[in-house]
Each structure stands twice: as structure tokens, then as C-alpha cells.
MDTraj code that builds the backbone (N, CA, C; nanometers):
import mdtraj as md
import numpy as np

residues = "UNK UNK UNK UNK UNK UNK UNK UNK UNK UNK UNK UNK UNK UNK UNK UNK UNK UNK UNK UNK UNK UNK UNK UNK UNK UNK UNK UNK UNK UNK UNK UNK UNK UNK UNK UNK UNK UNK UNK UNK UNK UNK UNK UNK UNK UNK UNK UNK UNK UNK UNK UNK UNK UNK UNK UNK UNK UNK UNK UNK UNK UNK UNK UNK UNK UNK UNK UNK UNK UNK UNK UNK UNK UNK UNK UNK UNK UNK UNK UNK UNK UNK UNK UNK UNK UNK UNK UNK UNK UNK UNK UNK".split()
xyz = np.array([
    [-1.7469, -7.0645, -0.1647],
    [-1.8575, -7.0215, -0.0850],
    [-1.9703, -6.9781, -0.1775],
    [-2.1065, -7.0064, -0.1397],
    [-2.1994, -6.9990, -0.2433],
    [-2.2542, -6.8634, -0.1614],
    [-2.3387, -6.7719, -0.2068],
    [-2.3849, -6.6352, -0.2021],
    [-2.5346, -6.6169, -0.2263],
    [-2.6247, -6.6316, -0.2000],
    [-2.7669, -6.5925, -0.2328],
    [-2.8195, -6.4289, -0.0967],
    [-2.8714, -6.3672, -0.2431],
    [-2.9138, -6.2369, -0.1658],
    [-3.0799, -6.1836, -0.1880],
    [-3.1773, -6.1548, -0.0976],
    [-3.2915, -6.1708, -0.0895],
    [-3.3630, -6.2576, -0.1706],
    [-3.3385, -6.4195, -0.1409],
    [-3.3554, -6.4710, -0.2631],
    [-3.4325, -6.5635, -0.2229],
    [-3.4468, -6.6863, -0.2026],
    [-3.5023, -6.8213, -0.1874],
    [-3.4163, -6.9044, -0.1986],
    [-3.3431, -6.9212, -0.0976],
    [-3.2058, -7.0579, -0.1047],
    [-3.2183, -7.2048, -0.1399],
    [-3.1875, -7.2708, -0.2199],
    [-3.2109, -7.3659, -0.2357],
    [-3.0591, -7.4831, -0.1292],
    [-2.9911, -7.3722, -0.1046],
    [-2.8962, -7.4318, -0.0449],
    [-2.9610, -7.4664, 0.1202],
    [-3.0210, -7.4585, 0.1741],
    [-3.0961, -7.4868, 0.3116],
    [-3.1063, -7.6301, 0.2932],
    [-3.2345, -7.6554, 0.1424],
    [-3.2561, -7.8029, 0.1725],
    [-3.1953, -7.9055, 0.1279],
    [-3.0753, -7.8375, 0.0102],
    [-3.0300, -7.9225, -0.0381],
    [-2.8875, -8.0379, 0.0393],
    [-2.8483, -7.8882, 0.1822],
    [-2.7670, -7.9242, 0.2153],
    [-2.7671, -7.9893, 0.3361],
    [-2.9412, -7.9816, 0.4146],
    [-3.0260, -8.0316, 0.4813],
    [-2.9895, -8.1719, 0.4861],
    [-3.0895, -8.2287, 0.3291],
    [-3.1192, -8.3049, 0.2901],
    [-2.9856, -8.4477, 0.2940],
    [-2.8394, -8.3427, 0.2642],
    [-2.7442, -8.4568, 0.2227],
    [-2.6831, -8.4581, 0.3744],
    [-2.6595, -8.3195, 0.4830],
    [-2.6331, -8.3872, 0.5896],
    [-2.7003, -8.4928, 0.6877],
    [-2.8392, -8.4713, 0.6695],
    [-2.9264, -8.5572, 0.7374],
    [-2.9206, -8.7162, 0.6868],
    [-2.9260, -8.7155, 0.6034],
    [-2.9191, -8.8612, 0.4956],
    [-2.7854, -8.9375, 0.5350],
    [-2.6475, -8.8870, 0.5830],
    [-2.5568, -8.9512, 0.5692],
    [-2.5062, -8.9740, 0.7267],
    [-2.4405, -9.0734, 0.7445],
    [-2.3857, -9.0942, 0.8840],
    [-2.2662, -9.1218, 0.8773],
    [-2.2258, -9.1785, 1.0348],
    [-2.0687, -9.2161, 0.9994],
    [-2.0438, -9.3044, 0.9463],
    [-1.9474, -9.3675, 0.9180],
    [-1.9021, -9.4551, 0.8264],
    [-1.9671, -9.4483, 0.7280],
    [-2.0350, -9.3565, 0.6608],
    [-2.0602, -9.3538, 0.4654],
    [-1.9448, -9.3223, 0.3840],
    [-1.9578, -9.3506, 0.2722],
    [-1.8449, -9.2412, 0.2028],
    [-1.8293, -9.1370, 0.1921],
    [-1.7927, -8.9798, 0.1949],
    [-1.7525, -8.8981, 0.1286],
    [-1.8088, -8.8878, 0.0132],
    [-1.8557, -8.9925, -0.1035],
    [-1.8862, -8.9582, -0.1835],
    [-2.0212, -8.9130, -0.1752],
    [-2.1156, -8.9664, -0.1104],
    [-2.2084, -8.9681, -0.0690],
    [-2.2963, -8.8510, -0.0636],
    [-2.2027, -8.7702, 0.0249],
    [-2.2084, -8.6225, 0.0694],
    [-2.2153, -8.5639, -0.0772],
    [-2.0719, -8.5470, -0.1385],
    [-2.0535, -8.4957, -0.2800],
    [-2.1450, -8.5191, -0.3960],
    [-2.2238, -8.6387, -0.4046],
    [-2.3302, -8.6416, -0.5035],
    [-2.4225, -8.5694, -0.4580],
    [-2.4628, -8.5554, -0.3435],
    [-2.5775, -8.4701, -0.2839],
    [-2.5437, -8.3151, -0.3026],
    [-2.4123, -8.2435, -0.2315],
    [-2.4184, -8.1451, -0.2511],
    [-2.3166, -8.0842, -0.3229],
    [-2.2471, -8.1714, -0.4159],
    [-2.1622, -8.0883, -0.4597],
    [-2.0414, -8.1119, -0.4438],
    [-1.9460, -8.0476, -0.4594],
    [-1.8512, -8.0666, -0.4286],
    [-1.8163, -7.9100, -0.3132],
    [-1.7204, -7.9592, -0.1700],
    [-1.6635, -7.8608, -0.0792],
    [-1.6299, -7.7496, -0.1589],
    [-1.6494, -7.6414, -0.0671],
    [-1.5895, -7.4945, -0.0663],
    [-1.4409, -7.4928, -0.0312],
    [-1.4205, -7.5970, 0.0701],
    [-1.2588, -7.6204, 0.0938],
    [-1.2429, -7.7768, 0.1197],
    [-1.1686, -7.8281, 0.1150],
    [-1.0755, -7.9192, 0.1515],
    [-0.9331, -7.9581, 0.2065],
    [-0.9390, -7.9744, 0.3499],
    [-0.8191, -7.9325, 0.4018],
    [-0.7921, -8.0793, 0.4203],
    [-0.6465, -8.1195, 0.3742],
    [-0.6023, -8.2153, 0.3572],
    [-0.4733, -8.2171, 0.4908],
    [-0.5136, -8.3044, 0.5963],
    [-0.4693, -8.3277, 0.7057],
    [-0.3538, -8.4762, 0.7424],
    [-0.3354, -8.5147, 0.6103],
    [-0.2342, -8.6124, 0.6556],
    [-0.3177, -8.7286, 0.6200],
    [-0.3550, -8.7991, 0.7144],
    [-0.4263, -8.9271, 0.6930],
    [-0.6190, -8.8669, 0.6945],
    [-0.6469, -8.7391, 0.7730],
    [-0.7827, -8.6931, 0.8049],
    [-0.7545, -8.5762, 0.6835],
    [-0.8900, -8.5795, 0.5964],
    [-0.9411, -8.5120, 0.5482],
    [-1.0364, -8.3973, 0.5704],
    [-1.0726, -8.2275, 0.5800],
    [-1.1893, -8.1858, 0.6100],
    [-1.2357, -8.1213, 0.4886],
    [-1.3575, -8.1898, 0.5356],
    [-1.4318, -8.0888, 0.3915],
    [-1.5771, -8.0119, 0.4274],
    [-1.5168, -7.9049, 0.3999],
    [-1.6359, -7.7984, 0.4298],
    [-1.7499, -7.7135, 0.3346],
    [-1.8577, -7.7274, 0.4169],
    [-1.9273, -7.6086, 0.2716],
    [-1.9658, -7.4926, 0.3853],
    [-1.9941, -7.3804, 0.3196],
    [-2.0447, -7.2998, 0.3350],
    [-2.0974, -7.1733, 0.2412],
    [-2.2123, -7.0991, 0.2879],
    [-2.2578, -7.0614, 0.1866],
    [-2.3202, -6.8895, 0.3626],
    [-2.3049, -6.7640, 0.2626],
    [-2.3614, -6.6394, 0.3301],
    [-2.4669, -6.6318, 0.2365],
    [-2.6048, -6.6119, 0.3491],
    [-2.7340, -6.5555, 0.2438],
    [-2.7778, -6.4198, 0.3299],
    [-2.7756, -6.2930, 0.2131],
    [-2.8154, -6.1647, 0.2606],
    [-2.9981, -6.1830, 0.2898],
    [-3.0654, -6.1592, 0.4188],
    [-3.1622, -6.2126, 0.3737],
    [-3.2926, -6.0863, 0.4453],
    [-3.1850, -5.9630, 0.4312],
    [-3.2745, -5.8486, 0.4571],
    [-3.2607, -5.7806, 0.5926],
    [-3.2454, -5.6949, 0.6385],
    [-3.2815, -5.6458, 0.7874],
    [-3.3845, -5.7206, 0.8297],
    [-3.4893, -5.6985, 0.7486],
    [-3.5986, -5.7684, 0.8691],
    [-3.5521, -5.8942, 0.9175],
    [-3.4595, -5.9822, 0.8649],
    [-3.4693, -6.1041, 0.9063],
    [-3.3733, -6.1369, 0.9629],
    [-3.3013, -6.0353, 0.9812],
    [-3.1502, -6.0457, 1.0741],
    [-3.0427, -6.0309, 1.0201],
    [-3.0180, -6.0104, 0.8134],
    [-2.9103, -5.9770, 0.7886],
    [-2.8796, -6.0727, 0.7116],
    [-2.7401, -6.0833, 0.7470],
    [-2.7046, -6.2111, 0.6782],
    [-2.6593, -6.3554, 0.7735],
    [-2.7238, -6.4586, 0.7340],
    [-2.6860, -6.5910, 0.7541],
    [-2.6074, -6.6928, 0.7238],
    [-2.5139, -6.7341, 0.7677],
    [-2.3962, -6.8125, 0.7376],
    [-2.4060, -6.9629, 0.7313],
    [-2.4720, -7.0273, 0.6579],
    [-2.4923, -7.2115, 0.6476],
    [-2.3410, -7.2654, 0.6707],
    [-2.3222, -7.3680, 0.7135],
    [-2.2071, -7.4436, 0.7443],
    [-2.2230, -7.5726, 0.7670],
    [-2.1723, -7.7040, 0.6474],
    [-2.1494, -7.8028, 0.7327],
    [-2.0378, -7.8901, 0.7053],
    [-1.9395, -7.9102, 0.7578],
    [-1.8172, -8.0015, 0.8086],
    [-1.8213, -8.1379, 0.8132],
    [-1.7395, -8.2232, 0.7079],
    [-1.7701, -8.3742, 0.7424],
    [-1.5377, -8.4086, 0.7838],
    [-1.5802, -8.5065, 0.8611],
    [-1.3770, -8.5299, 0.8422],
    [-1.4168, -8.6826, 0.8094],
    [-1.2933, -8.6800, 0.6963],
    [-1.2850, -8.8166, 0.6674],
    [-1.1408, -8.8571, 0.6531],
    [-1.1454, -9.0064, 0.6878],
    [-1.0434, -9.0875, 0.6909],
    [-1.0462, -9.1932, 0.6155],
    [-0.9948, -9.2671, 0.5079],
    [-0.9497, -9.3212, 0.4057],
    [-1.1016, -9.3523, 0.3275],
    [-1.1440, -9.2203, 0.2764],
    [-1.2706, -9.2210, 0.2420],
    [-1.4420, -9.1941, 0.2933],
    [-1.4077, -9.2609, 0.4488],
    [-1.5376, -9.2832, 0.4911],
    [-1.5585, -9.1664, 0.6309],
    [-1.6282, -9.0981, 0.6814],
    [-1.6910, -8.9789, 0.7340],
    [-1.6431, -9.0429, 0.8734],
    [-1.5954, -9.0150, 0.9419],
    [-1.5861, -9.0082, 1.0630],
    [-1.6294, -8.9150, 1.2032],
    [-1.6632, -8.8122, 1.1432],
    [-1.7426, -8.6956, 1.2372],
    [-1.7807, -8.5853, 1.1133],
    [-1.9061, -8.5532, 1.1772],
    [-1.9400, -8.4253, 1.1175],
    [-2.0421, -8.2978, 1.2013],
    [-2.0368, -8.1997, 1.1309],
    [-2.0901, -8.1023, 1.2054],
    [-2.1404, -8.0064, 1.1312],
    [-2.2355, -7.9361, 1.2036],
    [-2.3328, -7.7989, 1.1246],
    [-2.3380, -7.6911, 1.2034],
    [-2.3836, -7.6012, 1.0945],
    [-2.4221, -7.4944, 1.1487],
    [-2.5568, -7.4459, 1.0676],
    [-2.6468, -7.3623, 1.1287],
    [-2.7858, -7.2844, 1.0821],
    [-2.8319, -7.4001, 0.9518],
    [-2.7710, -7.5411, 0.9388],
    [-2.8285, -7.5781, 0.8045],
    [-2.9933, -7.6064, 0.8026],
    [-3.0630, -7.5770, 0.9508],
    [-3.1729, -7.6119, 0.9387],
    [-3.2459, -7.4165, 0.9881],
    [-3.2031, -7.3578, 0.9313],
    [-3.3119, -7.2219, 0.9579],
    [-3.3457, -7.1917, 0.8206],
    [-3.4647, -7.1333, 0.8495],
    [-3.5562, -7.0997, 0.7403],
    [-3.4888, -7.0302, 0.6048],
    [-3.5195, -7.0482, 0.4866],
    [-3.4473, -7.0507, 0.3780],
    [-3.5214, -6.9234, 0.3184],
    [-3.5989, -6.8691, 0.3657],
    [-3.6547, -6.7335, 0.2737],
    [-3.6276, -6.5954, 0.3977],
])
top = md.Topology()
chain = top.add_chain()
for i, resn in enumerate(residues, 1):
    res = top.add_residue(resn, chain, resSeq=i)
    for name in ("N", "CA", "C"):
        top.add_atom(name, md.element.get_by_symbol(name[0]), res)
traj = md.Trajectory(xyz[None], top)
């Protein structure tokens, strides 16, 4: 899990950028050159999940802290569903 505290996240667009860019049937790798490599990887048999997430402290005034999240499942490589959370709210 990545951590930024009153800071300027670079994790918003970076992780923006690689969920928006990729669809189903891409690779997995795809995702991983963009952002990295998962916070977890839960290895499901034949389905793969791989998750990121990242908490940014980002002040009282702004509500605290914010939890980025996004979820891809893959099956013999290639993305079969994915999902987000807050990856598109404001990064400062």
C-alpha cells in the first residue's frame, strides 16, 4: 500500500492514466508497466486478483484521508474484469 500525507499524489494520475488506457482482454502486463507492480495478488486457481491501493492523509479540510483502489482479475494472463475506487478525485 502506497501512503502520501499532505502532499501532491502522483498516484491519482498515474493510476488514472493505466486504468483508463487498458480494457478487457489486455494483458496484465499492461497494467504493471503503467503502475507498477500490485499491493496484493491473490492467486485464485485459474483467476488471478490484483490489487492496488494507496491511503492519502489529505488534511481535515479536505475530508481526511482518502483511499485510491483499483482491481483488475485475470485469467491466463489477460484482464477479464476490473474495478475502482476514488481513482478519479482530486489529487491535492
Amino acid at each position: 500500500m502506497k501512503h502520501t500525507i499532505l502532499g501532491i499524489s502522483t498516484v491519482s494520475s498515474t493510476w488514472r492514466d493505466a486504468y483508463n488506457n487498458c480494457k478487457i482482454g489486455d494483458p496484465i502486463s499492461k497494467v504493471i508497466n503503467a503502475a507498477g507492480q500490485a499491493d496484493e495478488v491473490l492467486n485464485l486457481g485459474d483467476i488471478i486478483l490484483y490489487t492496488y491501493e494507496s491511503k492519502e492523509w489529505k488534511g481535515w479540510a479536505r475530508g481526511g484521508t482518502i483511499t485510491r483502489k483499483m482491481q483488475f482479475t485475470v485469467r491466463n494472463g489477460q484482464i477479464i474484469a476490473k474495478n475502482q475506487q476514488n481513482i478519479d478525485a482530486l489529487s491535492f
